[in-house]
N, C-alpha and C positions, 0 to 999 in steps of 0.2 A: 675505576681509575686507570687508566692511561698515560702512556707516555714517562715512565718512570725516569730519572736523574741516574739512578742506580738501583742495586738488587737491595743490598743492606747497607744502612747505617748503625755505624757502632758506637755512643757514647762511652766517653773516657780511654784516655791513652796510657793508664797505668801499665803495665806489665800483662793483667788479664787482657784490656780491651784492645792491646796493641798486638797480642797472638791470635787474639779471632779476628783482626783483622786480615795479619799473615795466612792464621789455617786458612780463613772464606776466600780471599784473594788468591791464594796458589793453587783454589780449586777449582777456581775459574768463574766465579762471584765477581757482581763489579760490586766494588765496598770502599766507604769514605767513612774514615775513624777522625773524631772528634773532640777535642779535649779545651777544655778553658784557660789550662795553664802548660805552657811550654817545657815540653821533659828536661829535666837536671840530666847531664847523661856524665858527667867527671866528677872524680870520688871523692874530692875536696871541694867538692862549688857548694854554697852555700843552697841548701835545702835538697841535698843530697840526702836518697832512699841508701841507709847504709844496711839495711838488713839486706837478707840473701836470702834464695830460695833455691830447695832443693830439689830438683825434676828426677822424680823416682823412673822406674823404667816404663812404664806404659805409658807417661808424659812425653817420655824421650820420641818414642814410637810417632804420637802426634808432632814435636817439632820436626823431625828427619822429613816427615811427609810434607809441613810447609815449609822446606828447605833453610829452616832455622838453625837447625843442628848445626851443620857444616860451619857457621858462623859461630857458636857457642862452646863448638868442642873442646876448642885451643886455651880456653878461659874457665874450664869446668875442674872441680876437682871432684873425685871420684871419692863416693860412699860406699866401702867395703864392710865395715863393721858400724853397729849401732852398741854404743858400751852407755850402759846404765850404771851409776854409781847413787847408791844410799849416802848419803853423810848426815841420816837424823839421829845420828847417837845424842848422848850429850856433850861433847864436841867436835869440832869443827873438821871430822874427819872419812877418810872414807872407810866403812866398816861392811860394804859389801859391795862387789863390782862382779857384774853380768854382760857377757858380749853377746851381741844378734849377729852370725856373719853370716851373709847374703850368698855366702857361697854352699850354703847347707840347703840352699833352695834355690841357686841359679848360676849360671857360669858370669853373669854380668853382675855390676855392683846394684847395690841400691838403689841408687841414683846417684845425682852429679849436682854440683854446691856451686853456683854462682851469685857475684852481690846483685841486688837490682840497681840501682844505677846504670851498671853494664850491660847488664838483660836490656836496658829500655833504648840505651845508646846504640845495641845492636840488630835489635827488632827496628827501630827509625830507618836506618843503613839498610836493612833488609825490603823494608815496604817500598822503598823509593827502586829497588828495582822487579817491582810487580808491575804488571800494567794495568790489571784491573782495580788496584789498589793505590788510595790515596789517604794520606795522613795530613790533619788540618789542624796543629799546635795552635792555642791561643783563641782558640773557636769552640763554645760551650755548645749545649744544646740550651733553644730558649723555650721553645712550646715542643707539645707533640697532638698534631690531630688524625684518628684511627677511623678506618671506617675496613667494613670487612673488605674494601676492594683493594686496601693497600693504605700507606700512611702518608702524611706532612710533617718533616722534620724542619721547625724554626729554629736557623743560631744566629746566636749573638751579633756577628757581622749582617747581619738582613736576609742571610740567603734562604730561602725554600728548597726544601729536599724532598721529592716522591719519592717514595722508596715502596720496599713489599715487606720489609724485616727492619725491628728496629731491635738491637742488641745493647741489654741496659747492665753498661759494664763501667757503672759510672760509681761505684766504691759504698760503703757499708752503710750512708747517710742518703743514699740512693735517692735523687729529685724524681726519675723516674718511677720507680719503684712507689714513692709516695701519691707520686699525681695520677700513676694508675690504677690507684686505693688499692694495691695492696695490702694488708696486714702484714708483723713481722714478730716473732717471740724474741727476748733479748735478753739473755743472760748476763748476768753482773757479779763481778767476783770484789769489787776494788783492786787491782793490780792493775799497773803497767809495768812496761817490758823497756829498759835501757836495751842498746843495739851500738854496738859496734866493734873495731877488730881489733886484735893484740898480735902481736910476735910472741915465743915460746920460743925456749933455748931446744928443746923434746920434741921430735920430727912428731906431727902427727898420726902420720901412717895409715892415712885416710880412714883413721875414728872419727865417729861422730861421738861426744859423749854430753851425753844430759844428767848433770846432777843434783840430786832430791837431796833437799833439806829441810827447810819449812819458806813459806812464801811462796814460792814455786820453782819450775824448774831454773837453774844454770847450764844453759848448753853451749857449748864448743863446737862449732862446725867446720870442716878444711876449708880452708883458704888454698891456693896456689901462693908457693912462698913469696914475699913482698920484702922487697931493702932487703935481697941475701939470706931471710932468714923467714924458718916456719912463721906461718900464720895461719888464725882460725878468726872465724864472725863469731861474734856470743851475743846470745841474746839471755839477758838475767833480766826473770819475771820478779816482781816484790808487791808486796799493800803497794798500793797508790801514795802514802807519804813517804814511805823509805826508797822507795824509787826517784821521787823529787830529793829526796837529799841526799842521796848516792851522788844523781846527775849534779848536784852544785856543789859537792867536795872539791877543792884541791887537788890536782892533778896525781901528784902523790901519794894523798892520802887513801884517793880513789882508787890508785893502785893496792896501794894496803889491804883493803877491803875486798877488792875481786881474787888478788890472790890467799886470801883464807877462803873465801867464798868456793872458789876451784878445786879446794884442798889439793893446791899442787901438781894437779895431776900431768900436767905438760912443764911441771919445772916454772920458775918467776914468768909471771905472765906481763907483757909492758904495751901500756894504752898507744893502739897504731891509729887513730881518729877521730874523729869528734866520738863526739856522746849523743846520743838521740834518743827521746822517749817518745814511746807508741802507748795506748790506753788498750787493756784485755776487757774485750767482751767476748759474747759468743750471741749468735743471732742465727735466725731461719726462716724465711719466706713465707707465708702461709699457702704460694703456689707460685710455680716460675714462669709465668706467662699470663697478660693480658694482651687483648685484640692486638692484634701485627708487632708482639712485642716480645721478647726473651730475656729473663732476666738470668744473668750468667754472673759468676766469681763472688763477688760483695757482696752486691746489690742482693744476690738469692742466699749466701748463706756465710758467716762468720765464726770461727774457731779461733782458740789460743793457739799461740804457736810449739805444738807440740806432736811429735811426731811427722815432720813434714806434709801437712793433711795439708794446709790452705790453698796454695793456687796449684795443688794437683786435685783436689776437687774439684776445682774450677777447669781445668784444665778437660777432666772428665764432662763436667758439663758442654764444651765446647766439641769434644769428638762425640757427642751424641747425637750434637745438634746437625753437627756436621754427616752425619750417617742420614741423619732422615731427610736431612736437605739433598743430601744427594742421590737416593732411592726416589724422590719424588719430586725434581727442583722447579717442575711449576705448580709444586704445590707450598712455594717458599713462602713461609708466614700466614698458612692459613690456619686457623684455627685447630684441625685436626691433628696439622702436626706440631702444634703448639702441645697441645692435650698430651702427645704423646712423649714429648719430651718430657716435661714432667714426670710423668709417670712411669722414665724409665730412671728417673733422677733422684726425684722427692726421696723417697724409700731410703735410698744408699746414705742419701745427704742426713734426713734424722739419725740414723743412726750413726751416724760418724759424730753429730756434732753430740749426741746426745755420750758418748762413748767417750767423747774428747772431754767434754764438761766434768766426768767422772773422774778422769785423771787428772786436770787440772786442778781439783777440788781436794782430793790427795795428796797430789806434791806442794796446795799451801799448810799440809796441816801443822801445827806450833804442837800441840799435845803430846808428851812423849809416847803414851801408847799408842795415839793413832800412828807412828810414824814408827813405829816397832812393828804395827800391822801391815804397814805399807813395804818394808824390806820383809818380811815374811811371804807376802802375796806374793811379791817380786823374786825371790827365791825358789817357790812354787812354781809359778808359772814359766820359768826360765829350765828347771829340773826336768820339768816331763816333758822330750822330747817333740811329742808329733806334738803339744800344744804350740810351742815353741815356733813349728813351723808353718802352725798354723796361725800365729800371730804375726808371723810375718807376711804372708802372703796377704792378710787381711789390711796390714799397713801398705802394702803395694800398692793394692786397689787394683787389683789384677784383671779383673771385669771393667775396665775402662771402657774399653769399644761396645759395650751389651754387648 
């Protein structure tokens, strides 16, 4: 095949498919990203991503190289400490609290907390001035045909795309991923995760805190203050019915409930946005690549939101991809270094997710003793030093680049 349109097409413009399109594009990739529905990018429009995501430090590394950062910095708030709070006594209290500060293993924070609505309104802003990069809101992908010499991208609008890569960053229900019969494993908890922001009278102090009770976690992430006054995103996991009837309380009452739920810890917490509920799976690829094809973020692999694992996995995926593509960029999308990607990916990816499923599975337990074992562990493992640091470095993901 001959004659190429471009180097890579990228399916979907979520957050994941909209930074591989930056990383490939400010490498000098020509690349055309894809999406069916036109990004929400204002934090009140209706179908606005009010969750946020956290880019730990080797995420950071890759945005600064696709000249994302610079645009992100001013909107980030900075992750110093990770504080764990127990509240599975028999009430609603906090009965052990454990800080991670990232200063016991690096002079930089953690990472940095921005909402995705902004991520996505500022990645859009960013692509438009790449030149080898082009973003096509409102334009799905419709077929894909592969053949070893390179591919055909059909979307929606009529048009035909040769390409040599096609990058399937098109979200956990993945059309790709399915049409190029991949397999997928899919973990089920019954939980979804309410999302969105409060004000607190109790500055922050850029903690992150996630607190255990039963159902799963309640986390608190910085915000940059909003209307004058601290703010944090929370994301509170529940069973899948008490999550629907949380989300249809009363504005008030709903209050009522998240500030017990918080035990306090930032002082009366007051609802700063809609309400929004996501469904917790957890999922994994049975391999990240078919003929001219990369399956990256979602589409390869799915976690609770805990520990900010999700689209810094993904993120990893995308500086790997990016490493081999450019050790060998006329050999972009051939099968070899298809192969290879995987294989420097898979590995890390089971075990995360398999490591994540374990903790999620813990912070829903209801059982008093299980959740007398769970602050126990958590006590332990916080005590002994080098483990300590060794748990953190392992939530880094510090082997980003291989």
């Amino acid at each position: 095949m001959t004659g190429f349109d471009c180097d890579i097409v990228v399916a979907g413009g979520g957050v994941a498919g909209l930074t591989a399109a930056s990383v490939f594009g400010k490498a000098g990739f020509s690349v055309i990203c894809v999406d069916p529905a036109p990004p929400v990018t204002e934090r009140d429009a209706e179908g606005a991503d009010l969750r946020t995501t956290a880019f730990l430090q080797p995420a950071r590394e890759l945005l600064d190289e696709a000249g994302l950062w610079q645009r992100l910095a001013e909107h980030a708030a900075p992750l110093q400490v990770m504080r764990i709070v127990d509240a599975g006594g028999p009430e609603p209290e906090a009965r052990l609290i454990k800080e991670f500060n990232a200063a016991d293993i690096s002079d930089l924070p953690f990472g940095w907390n921005l909402p995705n609505w902004l991520l996505r309104r500022e990645m859009v802003s960013h692509l438009e001035t790449l030149e080898g990069a082009e973003f096509r809101p409102g334009t799905g992908v419709k077929s894909v045909f592969t053949r070893q010499s390179g591919a055909v991208v059909s979307l929606s609008d009529g048009t035909r795309l040769r390409c040599r890569l096609v990058i399937a960053a098109d979200g956990r229900d993945s059309a790709l991923r399915r049409a190029a019969g991949i397999s997928a494993k899919t973990l089920r908890y019954g939980q979804k995760a309410l999302a969105f922001a409060v004000t607190h009278p109790v500055p922050h102090d850029n903690v992150s805190t996630e607190i255990h009770r039963s159902g799963g976690p309640f986390t608190l992430v910085p915000l940059p203050d909003y209307q004058g006054r601290p703010s944090s995103a929370v994301v509170w996991m529940e069973t899948g019915p008490e999550a629907l009837r949380l989300a249809a309380l009363p504005e008030a009452e709903f209050e009522a409930a998240m500030n017990e739920r918080s035990c306090h810890v930032l002082g009366p917490l007051s609802l700063a946005s809609r309400r929004t509920v996501w469904p917790i799976i957890g999922r994994i690829a049975s391999r990240m690549w078919a003929e001219r094809m990369a399956l990256v973020a979602e589409a390869a692999h799915v976690v609770p939101p805990i520990g900010a694992q999700g689209l810094n996995m993904s993120l990893a995926d995308m500086a790997a991809l990016l490493d081999l593509a450019r050790a060998a960029p006329d050999r972009l999308g051939e099968a070899e270094m298809l192969q290879a990607y995987h294989r420097r990916r898979h590995p890390d990816i089971a075990a995360r997710v398999a490591g994540i499923d374990l903790l999620d599975r813990a912070s829903m337990a209801h059982a008093q003793p299980l959740r007398d074992a769970r602050a126990f562990g958590l006590d332990m493992l916080h005590s002994i030093k080098p483990v300590r640091r060794t748990l953190m470095r392992l939530g880094l993901g510090v082997r980003m680049r291989g």
